[in-house]
Structure formats: C-alpha cells, structure tokens
C-alpha positions in Angstrom: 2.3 -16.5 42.5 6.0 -16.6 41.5 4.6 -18.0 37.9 1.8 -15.1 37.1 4.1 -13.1 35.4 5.6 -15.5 33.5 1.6 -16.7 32.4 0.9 -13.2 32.1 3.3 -12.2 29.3 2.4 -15.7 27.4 -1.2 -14.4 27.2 -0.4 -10.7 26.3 1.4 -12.2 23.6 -1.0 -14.9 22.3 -2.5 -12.1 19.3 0.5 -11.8 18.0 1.7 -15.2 17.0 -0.4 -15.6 14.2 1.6 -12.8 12.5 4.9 -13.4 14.0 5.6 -14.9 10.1 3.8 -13.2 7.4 3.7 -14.5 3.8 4.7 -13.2 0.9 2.2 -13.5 -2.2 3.3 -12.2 -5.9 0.2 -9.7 -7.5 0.5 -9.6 -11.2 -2.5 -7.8 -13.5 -3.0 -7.4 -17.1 -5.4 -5.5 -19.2 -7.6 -5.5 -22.1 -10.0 -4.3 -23.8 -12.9 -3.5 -21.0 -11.4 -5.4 -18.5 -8.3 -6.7 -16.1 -7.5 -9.8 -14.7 -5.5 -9.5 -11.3 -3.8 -12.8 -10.2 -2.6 -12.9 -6.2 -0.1 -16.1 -6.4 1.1 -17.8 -3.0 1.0 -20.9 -0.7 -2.0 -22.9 -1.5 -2.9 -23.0 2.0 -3.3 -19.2 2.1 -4.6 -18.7 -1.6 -7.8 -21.0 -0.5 -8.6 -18.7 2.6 -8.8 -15.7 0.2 -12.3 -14.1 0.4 -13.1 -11.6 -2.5 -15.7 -8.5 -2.2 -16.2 -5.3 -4.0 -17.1 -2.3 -2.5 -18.0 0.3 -5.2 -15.2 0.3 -7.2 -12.6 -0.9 -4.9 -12.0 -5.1 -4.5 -11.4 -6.4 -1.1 -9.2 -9.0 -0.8 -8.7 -10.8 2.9 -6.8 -14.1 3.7 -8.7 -14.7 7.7 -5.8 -15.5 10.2 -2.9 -15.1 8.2 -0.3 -12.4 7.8 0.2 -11.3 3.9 2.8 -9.3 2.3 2.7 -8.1 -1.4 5.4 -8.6 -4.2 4.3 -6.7 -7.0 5.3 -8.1 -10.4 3.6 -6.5 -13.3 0.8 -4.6 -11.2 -1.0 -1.7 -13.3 -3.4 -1.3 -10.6 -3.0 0.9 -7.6 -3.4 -0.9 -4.5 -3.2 -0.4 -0.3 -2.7 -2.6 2.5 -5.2 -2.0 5.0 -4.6 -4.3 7.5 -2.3 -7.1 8.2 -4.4 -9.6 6.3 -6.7 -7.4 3.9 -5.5 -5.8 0.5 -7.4 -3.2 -1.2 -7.0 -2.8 -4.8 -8.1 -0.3 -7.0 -8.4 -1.2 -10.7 -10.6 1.6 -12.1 -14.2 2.1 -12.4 -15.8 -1.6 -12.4 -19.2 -2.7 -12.7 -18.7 -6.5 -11.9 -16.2 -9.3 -11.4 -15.8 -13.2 -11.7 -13.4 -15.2 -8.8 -11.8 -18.8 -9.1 -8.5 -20.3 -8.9 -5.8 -21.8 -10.1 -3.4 -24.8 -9.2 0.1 -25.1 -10.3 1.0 -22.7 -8.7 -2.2 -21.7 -6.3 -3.3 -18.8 -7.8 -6.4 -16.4 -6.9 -7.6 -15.2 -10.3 -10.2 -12.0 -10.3 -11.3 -10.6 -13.7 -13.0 -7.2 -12.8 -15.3 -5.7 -15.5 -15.0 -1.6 -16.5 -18.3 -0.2 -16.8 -19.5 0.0 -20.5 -18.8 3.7 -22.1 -21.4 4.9 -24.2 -20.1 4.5 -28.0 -20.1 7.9 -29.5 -22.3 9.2 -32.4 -20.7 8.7 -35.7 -21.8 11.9 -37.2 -19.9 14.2 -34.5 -20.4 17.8 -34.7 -17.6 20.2 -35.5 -18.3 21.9 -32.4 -17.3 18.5 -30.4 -14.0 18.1 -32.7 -13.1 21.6 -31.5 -13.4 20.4 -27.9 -11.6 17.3 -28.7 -8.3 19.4 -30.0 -8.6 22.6 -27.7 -6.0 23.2 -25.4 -5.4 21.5 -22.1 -7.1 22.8 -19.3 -5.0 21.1 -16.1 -4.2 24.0 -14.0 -0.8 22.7 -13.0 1.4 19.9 -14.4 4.6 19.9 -12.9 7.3 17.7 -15.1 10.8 16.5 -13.6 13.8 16.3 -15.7 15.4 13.2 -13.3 19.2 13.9 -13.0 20.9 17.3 -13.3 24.4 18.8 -12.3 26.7 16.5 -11.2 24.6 13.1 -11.8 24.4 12.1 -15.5 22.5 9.4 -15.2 22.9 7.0 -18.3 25.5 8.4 -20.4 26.8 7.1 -24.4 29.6 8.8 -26.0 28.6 12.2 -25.7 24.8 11.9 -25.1 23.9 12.1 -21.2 20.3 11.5 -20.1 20.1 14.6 -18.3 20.6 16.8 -21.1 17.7 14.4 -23.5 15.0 14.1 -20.9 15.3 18.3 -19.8 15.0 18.7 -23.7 12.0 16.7 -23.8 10.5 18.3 -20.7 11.4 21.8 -22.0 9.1 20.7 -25.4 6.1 19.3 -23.1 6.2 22.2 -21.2 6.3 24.6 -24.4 3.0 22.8 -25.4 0.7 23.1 -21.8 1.7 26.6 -21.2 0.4 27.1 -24.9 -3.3 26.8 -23.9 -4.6 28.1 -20.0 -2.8 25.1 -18.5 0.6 26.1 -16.4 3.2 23.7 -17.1 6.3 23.7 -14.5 10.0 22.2 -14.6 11.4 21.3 -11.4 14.7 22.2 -12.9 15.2 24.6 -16.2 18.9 23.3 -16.3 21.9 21.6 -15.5 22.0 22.0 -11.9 21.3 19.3 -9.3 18.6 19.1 -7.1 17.6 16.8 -4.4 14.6 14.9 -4.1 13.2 16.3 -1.2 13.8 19.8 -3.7 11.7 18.4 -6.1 9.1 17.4 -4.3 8.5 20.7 -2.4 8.7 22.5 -5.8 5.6 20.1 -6.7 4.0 21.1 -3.7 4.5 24.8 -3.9 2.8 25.2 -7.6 -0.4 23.0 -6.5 0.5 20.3 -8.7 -2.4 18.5 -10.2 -0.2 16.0 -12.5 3.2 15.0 -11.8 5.6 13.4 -14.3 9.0 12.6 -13.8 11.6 11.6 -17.0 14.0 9.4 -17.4 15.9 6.9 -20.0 16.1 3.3 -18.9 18.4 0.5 -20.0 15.4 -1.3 -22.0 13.7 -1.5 -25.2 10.3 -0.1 -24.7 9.0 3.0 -22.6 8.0 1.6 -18.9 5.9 3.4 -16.5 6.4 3.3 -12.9 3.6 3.9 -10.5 3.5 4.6 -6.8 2.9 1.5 -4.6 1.0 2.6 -1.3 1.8 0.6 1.6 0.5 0.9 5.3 3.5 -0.8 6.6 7.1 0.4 5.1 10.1 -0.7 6.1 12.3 1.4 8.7 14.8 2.4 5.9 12.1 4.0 3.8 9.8 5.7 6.1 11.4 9.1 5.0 9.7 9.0 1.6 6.6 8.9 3.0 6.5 11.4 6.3 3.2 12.8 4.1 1.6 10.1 2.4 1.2 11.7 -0.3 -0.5 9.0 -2.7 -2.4 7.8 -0.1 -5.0 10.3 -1.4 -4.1 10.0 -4.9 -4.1 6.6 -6.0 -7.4 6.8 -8.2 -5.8 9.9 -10.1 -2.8 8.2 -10.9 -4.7 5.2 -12.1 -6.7 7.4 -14.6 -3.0 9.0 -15.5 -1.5 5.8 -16.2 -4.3 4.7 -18.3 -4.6 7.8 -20.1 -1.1 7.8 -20.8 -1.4 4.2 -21.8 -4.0 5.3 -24.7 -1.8 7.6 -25.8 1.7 6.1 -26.4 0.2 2.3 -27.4 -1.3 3.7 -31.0 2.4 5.5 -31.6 4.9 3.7 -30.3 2.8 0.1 -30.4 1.2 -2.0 -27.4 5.2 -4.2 -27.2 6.7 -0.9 -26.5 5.0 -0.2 -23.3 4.9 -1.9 -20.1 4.3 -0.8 -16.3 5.9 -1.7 -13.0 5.4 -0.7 -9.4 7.6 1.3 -7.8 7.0 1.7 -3.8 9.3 4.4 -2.5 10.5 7.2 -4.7 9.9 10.4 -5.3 6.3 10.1 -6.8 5.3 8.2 -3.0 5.1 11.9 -1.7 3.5 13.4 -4.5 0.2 14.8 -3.7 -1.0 14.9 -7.3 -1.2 12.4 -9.9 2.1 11.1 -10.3 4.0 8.9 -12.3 7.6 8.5 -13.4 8.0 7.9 -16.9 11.1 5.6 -18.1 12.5 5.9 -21.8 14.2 3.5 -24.0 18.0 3.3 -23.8 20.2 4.9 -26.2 20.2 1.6 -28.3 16.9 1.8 -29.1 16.2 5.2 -29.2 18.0 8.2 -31.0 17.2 11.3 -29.0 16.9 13.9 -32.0 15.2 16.7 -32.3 12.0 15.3 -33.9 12.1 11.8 -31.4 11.8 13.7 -28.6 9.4 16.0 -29.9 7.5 13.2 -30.6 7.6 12.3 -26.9 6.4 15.3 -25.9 3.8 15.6 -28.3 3.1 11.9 -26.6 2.6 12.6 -23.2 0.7 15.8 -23.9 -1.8 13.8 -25.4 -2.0 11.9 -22.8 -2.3 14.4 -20.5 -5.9 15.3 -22.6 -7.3 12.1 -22.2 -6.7 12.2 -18.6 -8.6 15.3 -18.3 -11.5 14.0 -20.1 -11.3 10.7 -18.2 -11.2 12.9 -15.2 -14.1 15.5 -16.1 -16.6 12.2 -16.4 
C-alpha cells in the first residue's frame, strides 16, 4: 500500500510524456501566380508522420504523437495552432492541393491551388470603369503613425520617423475621408501614446482595417502580419487578453494580398517581402490588421511626392481589398 501513491502519480502522468519535449519545425511559404507552396521543415522522423487534409479552405496539418512548435520564416499565410500536434493554416480561397516531400533537409512540401477567377470581358463598360475608380467604401480604416512624443524611432540628421510616417498617414487619411469611407489616426501629432492607447482607439471607431507605419532599417517595404498562436509564452500573454486575430485571420490574409497587388506593379515584386510577427500591437486588433514597414532613410527620401506616393499606394490597396472582400 505504501507504493500506491507513488504508482499512482507515474500513471497520472503517463499522457504527458509524449509532449514533455516538443519540436520545433521552420514554415516558410511563397506565392505565385494562382498558387502557394507552404514548406513545414523539421526532424525527418516527425516530417514523415505529417498527415495533410483540407477542410474547405483551410489545410490541416497533424504530426500523430508528437509535440510541434512553429518557427515562422517567410510565412505569408495566416495560420493557428489548434492543438499540441495539429496546425491549421489558412492560405486563401483554394480549390485543390498536391503533398510530397523532401530530403536534405526533411521537408513537407504542400502546393495549394486558388480557385480560378473568371477573366474579365475585354470590352468593359464605362459604367464598370466608374465602379473600378469610385471612392472607397470601408466604413472605418484606422491608420497608426508608430512612434510619437518622446520616441523617435529611426532618426538621420534631421529626419525622424515619426514625423515621415504621421505625414504619410495624414495623406492616406486625406484620400479615404474623400469618398463615404472614415479614415482615423490614432495619433494627429507629436505626442506619445501607448499601445494599449492605440489599440482601444481602434476598438472605439469599429475598425474594419487597421494599418500601422513604420520605416525599417531595409531596402524594400516589408509587411508584417499577425501570427495567432493557442499557446503564448508567459511574457506575452498581455497582448493577447482578447484574441483579437483569432477572428480575423482570413481578413488580414485578403489585406495582405490586396496590398501585395498594389505596391508590386509600383515599387516592383524585389521591393516587397512579408514576415510574421506574433505579438504586437496588431495581435489584439479585431479588424484586419497589418503593420506596414518602410525602407530606411538610405533607400528612401521621404519628400513630399514619395510619400504621397505611398499613400496613394496603400489606398489602392485598400480598394482591392474591398473588392476581394465584396466576392
């Protein structure tokens, strides 16, 4: 009897051995033209356990018996873990996909297949080119100089980024509140706000499209996307007492590629690349939401017309994603 307990606590903890080490497996995923390849990269002794289904147009991805963690690389798809061993990914509207892998390093390769849009008539109508160029119609787009008062953020000689990315904001928000659309600044000026400021600001106008600016230290313009996660570390569980993008990550896949559409034919497919971000101030935005990164002063000049040409950008963007979103 004296050993019962002992017995006792070894068999409580039996389900949890399995996942006393989890492991870590990199996600990368790349598109083109009416398609993306996603590429989960890890042990091969977990990549060959990897089972593949879609549901709708969701993909399934589960490695039976084994605890998996998720290093995003170069990830343009929105994605959720769902259980310790099952990732859900969201790449868009799919109508198909192909599985196989890879050796050298093990790699689980899944090319997923957008459903075929019908190619438009040739002889459009003057009435559709009207449509095409009328105003925006978003109700509310909320756009977040980053920085203000005190922070800088990058500063050259006399340039701060601050004072460049409210300018642009102040032009994008010049061209929604043109049309029915209500575009919103979380801050007009210099002054400092927190992020919990910002975010309750989003919240209190109903955003339905968040964007927040800033200038990078890089060459090309780089857009960073929430990363939803069902098991955050300690440190970061702040950022996400809401969830926020929980509930959003479709619409801020249909952002990013509209935005995506919009700044490749200016600025040129090498000036534009995407990242993950998991906890920031877009993970408790309950809107489409994406923080948008600029080039650094070296690459970039920040006049007048530059960052007109930004805002002229992003506003176009902003009408592709409320076609994509009206389908």
């Amino acid at each position: 009897m004296k050993h019962t307990p002992f017995i006792l606590v070894v068999v409580f903890l039996l389900p949890f051995l399995s996942y006393a080490e989890t492991t870590s497996l990199k996600l990368r995923a790349s598109r083109s033209t009416g398609s993306v390849r996603i590429v989960l990269e890890g042990p091969e002794s977990v990549i060959g356990k990897g089972s593949v289904t879609q549901k709708e147009s969701d993909i399934l991805v589960s490695f039976p018996g084994t605890g998996i963690s998720i290093q995003a690389e170069s990830a343009v798809v929105a994605y959720l873990m769902i259980n310790k061993e099952t990732i859900r990914i969201s790449p868009g509207d799919i109508s198909g996909m192909k599985v196989f892998t890879l050796k050298d390093p093990s790699r689980l390769v899944i090319d997923a297949y957008f459903k075929e849009e019908k190619v438009a008539d040739p002889s459009v109508s003057e009435e559709k080119k009207q449509k095409e160029t009328s105003p925006l119609r978003i109700k509310a787009v909320v756009i977040d100089p980053g920085h203000g008062g005190y922070e800088n953020g990058i500063v050259k000689d006399e340039s701060k980024e601050k004072n460049r990315v409210l300018d642009i904001a102040q032009k994008l928000g010049a061209r929604i509140n043109s049309g029915p659309s209500r575009g919103f600044l979380t801050r007009g000026s210099d002054r400092y706000m927190t992020l919990g400021e910002r975010i309750n600001f989003a919240t209190s106008k109903a955003a339905d499209v968040f964007i927040s600016l800033h200038i990078g230290n890089h060459s090309d313009i780089v857009i960073y996307s929430p990363v939803v996660t069902e098991r955050p570390a300690d440190i970061v569980r702040a950022y996400l007492r809401n969830r926020g993008q929980a509930e959003y990550a479709r619409e801020t896949l249909t952002l990013l590629k509209a935005l995506s559409e919009a700044i490749t034919p200016v600025f040129g497919e090498n000036m534009l690349s995407f990242k993950p971000i998991p906890y920031t101030i877009i993970s408790r935005i309950q809107a489409a939401a994406l923080i948008v990164e600029l080039p650094s002063y070296e690459y970039a000049s920040y006049t007048d017309e530059y960052n007109s040409k930004i805002a002229d950008t992003i506003y176009k963007g902003l009408t592709i994603y409320e076609e994509a979103s009206a389908r």
